[in-house]
C-alpha positions in Angstrom: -3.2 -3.7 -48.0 -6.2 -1.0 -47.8 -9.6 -3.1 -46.6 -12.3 -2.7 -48.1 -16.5 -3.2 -46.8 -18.0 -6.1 -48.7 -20.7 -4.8 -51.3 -24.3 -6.1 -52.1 -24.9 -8.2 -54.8 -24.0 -5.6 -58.4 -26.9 -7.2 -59.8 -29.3 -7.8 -56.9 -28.7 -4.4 -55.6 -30.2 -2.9 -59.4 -33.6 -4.0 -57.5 -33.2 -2.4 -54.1 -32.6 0.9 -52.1 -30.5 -0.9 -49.3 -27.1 0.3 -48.5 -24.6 -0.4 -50.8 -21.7 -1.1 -48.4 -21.5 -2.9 -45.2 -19.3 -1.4 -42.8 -15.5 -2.9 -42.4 -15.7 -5.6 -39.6 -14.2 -5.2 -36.6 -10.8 -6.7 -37.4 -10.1 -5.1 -40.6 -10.6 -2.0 -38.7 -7.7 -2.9 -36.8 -6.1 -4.3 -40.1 -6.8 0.1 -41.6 -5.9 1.5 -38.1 -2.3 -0.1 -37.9 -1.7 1.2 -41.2 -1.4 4.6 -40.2 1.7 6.2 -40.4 0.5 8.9 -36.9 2.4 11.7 -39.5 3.8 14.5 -37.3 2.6 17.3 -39.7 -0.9 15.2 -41.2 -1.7 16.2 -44.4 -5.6 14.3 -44.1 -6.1 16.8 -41.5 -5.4 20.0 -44.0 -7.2 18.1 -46.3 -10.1 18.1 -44.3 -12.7 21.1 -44.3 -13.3 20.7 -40.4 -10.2 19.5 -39.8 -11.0 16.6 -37.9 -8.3 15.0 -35.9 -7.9 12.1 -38.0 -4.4 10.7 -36.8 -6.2 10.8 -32.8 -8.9 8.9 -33.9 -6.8 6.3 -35.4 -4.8 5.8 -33.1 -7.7 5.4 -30.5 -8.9 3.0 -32.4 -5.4 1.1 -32.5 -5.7 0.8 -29.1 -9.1 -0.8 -28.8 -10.5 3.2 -27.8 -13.6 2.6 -29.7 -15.2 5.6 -27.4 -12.6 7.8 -27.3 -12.0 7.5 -31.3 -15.9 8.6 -31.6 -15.3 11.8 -28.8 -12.1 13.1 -30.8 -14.2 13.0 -34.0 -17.0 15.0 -32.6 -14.8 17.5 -31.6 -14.9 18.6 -34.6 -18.0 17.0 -36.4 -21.3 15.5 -35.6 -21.9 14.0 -38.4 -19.7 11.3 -38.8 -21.7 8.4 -40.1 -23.2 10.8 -42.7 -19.4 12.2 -44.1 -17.9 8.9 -44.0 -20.6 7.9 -46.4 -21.1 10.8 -48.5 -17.8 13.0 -48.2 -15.5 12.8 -51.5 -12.6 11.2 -49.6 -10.2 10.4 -52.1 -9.9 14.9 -53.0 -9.4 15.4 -49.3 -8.3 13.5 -46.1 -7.1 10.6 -48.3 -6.3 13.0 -51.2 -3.8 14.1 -49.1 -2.5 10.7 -47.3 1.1 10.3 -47.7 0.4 6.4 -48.3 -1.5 7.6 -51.2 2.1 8.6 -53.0 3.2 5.3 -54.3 0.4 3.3 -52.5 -3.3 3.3 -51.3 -4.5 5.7 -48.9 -5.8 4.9 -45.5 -9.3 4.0 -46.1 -10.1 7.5 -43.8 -13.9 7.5 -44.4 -14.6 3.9 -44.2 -12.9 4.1 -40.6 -14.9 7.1 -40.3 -18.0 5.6 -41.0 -17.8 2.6 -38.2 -16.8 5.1 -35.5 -19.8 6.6 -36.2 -22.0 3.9 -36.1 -20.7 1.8 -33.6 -20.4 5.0 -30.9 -23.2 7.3 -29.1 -22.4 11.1 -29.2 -22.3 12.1 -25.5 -24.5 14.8 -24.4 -22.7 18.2 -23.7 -23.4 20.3 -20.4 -25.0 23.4 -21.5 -25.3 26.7 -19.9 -28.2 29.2 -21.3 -26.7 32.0 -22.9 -30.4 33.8 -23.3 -29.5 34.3 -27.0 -32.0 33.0 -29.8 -30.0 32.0 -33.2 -32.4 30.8 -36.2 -31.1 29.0 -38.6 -33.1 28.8 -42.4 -32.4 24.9 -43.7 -31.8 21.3 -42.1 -29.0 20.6 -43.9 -25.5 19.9 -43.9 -24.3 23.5 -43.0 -27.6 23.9 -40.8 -27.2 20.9 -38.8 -23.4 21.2 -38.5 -24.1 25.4 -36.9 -26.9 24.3 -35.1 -24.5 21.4 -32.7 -22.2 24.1 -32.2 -24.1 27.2 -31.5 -26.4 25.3 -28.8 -23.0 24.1 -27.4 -22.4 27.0 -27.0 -25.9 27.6 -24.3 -27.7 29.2 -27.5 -31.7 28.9 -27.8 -31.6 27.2 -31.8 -34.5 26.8 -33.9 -33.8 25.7 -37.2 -36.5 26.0 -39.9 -37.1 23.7 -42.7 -39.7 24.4 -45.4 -39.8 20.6 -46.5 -42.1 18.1 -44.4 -38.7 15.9 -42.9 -35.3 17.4 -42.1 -31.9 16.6 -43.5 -32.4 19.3 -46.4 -30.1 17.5 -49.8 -29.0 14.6 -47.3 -32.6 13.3 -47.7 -33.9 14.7 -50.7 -30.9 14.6 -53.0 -28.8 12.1 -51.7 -30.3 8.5 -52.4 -30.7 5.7 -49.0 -28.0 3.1 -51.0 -25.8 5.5 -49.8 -27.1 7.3 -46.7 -29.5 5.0 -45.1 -32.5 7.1 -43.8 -32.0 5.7 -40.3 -28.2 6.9 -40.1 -29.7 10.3 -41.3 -32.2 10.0 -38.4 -29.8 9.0 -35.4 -27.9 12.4 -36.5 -30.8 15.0 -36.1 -32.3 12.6 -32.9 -28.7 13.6 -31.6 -29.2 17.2 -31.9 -32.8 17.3 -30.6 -31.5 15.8 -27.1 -29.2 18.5 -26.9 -31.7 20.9 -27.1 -32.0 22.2 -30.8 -35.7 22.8 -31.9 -36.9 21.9 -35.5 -39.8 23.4 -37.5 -40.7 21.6 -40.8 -42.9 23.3 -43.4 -41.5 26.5 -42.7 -40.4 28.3 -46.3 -38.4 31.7 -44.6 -39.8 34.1 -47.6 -43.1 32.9 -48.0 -44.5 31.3 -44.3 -42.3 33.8 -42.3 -40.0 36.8 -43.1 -36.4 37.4 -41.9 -37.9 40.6 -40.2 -40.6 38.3 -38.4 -37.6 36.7 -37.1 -36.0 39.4 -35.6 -39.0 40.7 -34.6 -39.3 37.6 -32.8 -36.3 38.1 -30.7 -33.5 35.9 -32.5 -30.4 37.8 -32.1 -28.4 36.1 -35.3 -29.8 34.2 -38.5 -27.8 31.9 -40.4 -29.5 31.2 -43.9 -28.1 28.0 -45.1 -31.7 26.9 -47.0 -29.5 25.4 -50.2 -29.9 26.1 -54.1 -32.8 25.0 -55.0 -33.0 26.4 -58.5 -32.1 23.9 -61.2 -30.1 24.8 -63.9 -31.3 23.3 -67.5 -29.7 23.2 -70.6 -31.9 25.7 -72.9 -33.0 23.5 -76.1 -35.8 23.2 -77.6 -37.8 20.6 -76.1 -36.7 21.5 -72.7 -40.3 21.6 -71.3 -41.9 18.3 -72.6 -42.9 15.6 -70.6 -40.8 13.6 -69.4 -37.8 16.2 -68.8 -37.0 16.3 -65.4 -34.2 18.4 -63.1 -32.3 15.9 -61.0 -33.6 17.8 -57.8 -37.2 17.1 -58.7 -36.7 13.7 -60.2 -34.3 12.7 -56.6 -36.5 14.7 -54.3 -39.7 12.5 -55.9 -38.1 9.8 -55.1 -35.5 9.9 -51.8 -38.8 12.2 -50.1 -42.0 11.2 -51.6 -41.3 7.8 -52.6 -42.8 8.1 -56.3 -41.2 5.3 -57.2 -43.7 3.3 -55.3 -47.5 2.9 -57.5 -49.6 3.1 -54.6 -48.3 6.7 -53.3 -50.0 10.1 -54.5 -46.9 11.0 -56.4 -46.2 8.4 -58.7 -43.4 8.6 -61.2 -43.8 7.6 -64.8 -41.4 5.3 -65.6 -40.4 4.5 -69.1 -37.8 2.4 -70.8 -35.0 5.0 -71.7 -33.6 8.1 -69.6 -30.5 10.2 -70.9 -29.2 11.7 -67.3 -27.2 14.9 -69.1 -24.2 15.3 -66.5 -21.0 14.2 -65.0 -20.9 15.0 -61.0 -22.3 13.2 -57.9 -26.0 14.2 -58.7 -26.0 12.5 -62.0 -24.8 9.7 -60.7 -27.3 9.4 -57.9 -30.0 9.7 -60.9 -28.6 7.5 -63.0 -28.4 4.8 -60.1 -32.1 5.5 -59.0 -32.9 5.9 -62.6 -31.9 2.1 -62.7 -33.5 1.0 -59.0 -37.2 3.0 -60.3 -37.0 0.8 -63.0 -35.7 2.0 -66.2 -34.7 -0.8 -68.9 -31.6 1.5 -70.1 -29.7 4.1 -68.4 -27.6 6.3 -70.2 -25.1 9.0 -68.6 -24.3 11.7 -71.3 -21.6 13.8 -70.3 -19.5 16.8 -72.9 -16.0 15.8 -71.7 -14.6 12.3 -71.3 -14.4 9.9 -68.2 -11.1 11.7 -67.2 -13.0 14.7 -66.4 -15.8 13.5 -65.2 -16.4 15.3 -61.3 -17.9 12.7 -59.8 -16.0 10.6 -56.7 -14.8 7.1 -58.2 -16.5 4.9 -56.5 -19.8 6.3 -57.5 -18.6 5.9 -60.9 -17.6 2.5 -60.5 -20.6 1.6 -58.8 -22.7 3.0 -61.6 -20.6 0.9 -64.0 -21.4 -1.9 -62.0 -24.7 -1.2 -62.1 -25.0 -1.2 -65.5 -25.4 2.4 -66.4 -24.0 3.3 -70.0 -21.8 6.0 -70.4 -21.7 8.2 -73.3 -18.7 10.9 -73.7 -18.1 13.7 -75.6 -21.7 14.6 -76.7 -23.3 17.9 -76.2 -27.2 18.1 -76.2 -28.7 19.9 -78.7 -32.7 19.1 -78.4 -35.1 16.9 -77.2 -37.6 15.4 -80.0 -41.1 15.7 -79.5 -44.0 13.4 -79.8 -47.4 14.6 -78.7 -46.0 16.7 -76.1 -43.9 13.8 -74.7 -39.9 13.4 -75.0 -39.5 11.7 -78.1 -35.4 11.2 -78.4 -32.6 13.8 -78.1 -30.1 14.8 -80.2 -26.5 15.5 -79.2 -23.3 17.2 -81.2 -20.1 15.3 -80.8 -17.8 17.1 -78.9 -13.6 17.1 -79.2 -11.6 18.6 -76.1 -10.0 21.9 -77.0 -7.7 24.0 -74.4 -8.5 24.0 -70.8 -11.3 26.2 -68.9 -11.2 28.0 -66.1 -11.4 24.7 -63.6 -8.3 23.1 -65.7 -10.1 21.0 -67.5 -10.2 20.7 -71.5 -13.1 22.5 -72.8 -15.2 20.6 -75.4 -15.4 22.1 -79.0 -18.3 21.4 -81.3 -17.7 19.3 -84.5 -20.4 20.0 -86.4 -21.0 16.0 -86.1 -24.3 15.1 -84.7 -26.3 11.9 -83.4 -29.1 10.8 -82.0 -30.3 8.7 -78.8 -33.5 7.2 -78.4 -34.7 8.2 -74.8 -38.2 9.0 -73.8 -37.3 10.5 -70.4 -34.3 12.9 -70.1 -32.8 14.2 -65.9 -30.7 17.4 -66.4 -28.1 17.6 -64.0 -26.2 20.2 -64.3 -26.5 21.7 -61.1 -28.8 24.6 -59.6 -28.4 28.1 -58.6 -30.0 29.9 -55.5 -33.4 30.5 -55.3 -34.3 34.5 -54.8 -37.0 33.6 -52.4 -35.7 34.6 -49.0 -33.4 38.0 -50.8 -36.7 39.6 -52.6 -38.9 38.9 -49.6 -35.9 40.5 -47.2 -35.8 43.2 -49.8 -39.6 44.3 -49.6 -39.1 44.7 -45.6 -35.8 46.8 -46.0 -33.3 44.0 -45.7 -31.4 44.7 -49.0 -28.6 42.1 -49.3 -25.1 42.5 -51.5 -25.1 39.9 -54.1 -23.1 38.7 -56.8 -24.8 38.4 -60.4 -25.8 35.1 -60.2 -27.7 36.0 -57.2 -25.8 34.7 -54.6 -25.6 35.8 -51.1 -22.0 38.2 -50.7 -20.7 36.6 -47.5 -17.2 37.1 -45.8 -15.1 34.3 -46.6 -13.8 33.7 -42.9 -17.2 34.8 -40.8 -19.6 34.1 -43.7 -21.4 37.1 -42.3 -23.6 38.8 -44.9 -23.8 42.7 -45.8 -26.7 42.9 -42.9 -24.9 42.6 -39.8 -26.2 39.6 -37.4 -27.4 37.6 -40.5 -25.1 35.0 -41.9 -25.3 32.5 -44.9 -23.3 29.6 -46.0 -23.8 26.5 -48.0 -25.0 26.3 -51.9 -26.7 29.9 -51.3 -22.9 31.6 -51.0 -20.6 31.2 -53.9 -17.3 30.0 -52.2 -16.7 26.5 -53.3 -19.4 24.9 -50.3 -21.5 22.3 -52.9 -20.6 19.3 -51.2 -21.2 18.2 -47.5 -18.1 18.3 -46.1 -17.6 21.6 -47.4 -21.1 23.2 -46.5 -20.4 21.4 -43.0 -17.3 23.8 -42.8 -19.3 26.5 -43.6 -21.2 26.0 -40.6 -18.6 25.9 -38.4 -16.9 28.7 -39.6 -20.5 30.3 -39.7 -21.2 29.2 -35.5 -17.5 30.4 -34.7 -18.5 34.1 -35.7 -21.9 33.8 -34.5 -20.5 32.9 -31.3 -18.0 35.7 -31.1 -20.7 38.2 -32.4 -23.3 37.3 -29.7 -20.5 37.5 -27.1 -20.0 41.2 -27.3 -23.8 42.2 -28.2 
């Protein structure tokens, strides 16, 4: 039988921002542990976007190798405690899990999660390569190229434009699911090995790509994230109370508007309508409750089955007591006084499937209301031109795509300027979640690497 952590309180937990889940106790580690099946061709380790060596660390930790299970992981990541929190398990490394056939996976990230807390990431021995990499954005992909290029004897500097580091892992993604001090233990880690950190840096605006070769770095990676929300494009859209997840998150998870007595305060009111079905509407919806909010709604076009989002974040929105509405489409957002004043939705059926396989919805011509006075669009964001038109002004003229995101080799996520390299939300090849950005990283440091080595 899979373990599983005990859980705070559903309705006590409404009220705080404390972790959700404890981590499995040491004997239902070894319960999960023996329940590996040590596959001779693992699937969980295809399934994995850095291919960590999950059958290794499993078995270490069957054999009381508590240390040796936490090496093997870092192999390949340094982030453990973060992507056993935040990774979407159950549509890769246990997506894949043989048990998963007729039974329950092994519980990969959970396991993941303790070996990462429990164990100290030794520090490498380093050997100065007198190369300088730079690397635009703190998070996932940033942190992930930064461990491996200094591993490599690299001089890294890694340039944040917000005032903390961490990029979406501490803006976007809420402390009931990655405690801020887990967060912290990672970047402390990369510090001691020598990566340097510059916060308030916006590459664009404070400094130029040029400046930065000027400055003698001899490879950039630009991993700085999409920070452009998309909205929906109703009337009503720019009222008061309307809010893009990434501002309404970031307000909270980095400036603590939640909390009166800051300089930020949020406005809280007593209905909010989160328009969206993946894991960033479901981090608003579940802060949405925690800020204080009376009623909660999720509206999402499609029904449950499609919704993106992992499962337990839906389930622990359920529990929370957020409502979900399904096959409604917004249409606009009433205004009273310059202040969101209800929406209105058209009811949606499911017609033939999209591009991603799912069912698209079809209008009805059927349409209802929802009394709301605060409305979070997420519907995801786009990249923000920033760093591409300043580049552009000093002759750096990148390839890409019409939606404005960087062109990047799929293999050495090299751009069309050679020596600059960009990964993450700001390349369009399927790199939105951690796990995945993480792998852009690697994949990212691998060709940095090689490039360095023969210039």
């Amino acid at each position: 039988m899979r373990q599983r952590p005990v859980e705070q309180d559903r309705f006590e937990r409404r009220k705080n921002f404390n972790a959700v889940e404890e981590n499995l106790t040491e004997e239902q580690v070894k319960l999960e542990a023996s329940r590996c099946l040590n596959c001779k061709n693992p699937r969980c380790v295809q399934g994995c976007p850095v291919n960590i060596h999950i059958p290794d660390f499993i078995k270490a930790l069957k054999e009381d190798k508590l240390d040796e299970a936490g090496k093997i992981i870092r192999e390949t990541s340094m982030l453990p405690s973060v992507c056993g929190r935040v990774c979407p398990q159950e549509r890769q490394c246990e997506g894949k899990c043989v048990l998963g056939i007729k039974g329950e996976a092994i519980a990969i990230g959970a396991l993941e999660r303790y070996v990462g807390d429990n164990t100290t990431a030794k520090e490498p021995k380093i050997v100065n390569s007198g190369k300088k990499v730079a690397i635009i954005g703190s998070g996932c992909a940033g942190i992930t190229a930064a461990a491996d290029l200094r591993k490599a004897g690299h001089d890294v500097t890694v340039f944040e434009a917000l005032h903390k580091f961490g990029g979406v892992l501490r803006y976007g993604i809420p402390p009931f699911r990655l405690p801020r001090k887990v967060l912290d233990r990672e970047i402390d880690t990369l510090k001691k090995m020598g990566v340097k950190f510059q916060k308030n840096v916006v590459v664009g605006k404070s400094i130029t790509l040029k400046q930065l070769q000027d400055d003698g770095f001899d490879a950039i990676f630009i991993c700085s994230g999409a920070g452009l929300p998309k909205m929906m494009n109703i009337e009503g859209e720019n009222l008061n109370g309307v809010f893009s997840a990434n501002e309404f998150l970031t307000r909270v998870n980095l400036m603590q508007a939640n909390d009166e007595k800051t300089a930020t305060p949020l406005k809280v009111g007593k209905s909010v309508a989160v328009i969206g079905g993946g894991n960033v509407a479901m981090d608003a919806a579940r802060t949405a409750v925690r800020v204080g909010f009376e009623t909660v709604y999720i509206v999402y076009r499609r029904t449950e089955t499609e919704l993106p989002a992992r499962l337990e974040e839906i389930r622990h929105a359920k529990e929370e007591g957020v409502q979900f509405l399904f096959l409604r489409a917004p249409k606009q957002i009433y205004n009273k006084d310059g202040y969101v004043n209800g929406m209105q939705f058209e009811v949606m059926e499911l017609g033939e499937p999209d591009e991603s396989g799912r069912r698209s919805p079809v209008g009805t011509g059927e349409f209802v209301d929802l009394d709301v006075d605060t409305v979070i669009v997420a519907l995801g964001t786009g990249p923000n031109p920033i760093i591409q038109k300043s580049a552009k002004t000093d002759g750096l003229d990148f390839e890409t795509d019409r939606k404005g995101y960087f062109t990047v080799d799929s293999e050495t996520r090299e751009t069309s300027i050679p020596a600059i390299y960009a990964g993450g939300d700001v390349a369009p090849v399927g790199e939105s979640n951690a796990i995945n950005a993480m792998g852009a990283g690697k994949k990212a440091a691998k060709a940095i690497n090689e490039y360095l080595a023969k210039n």
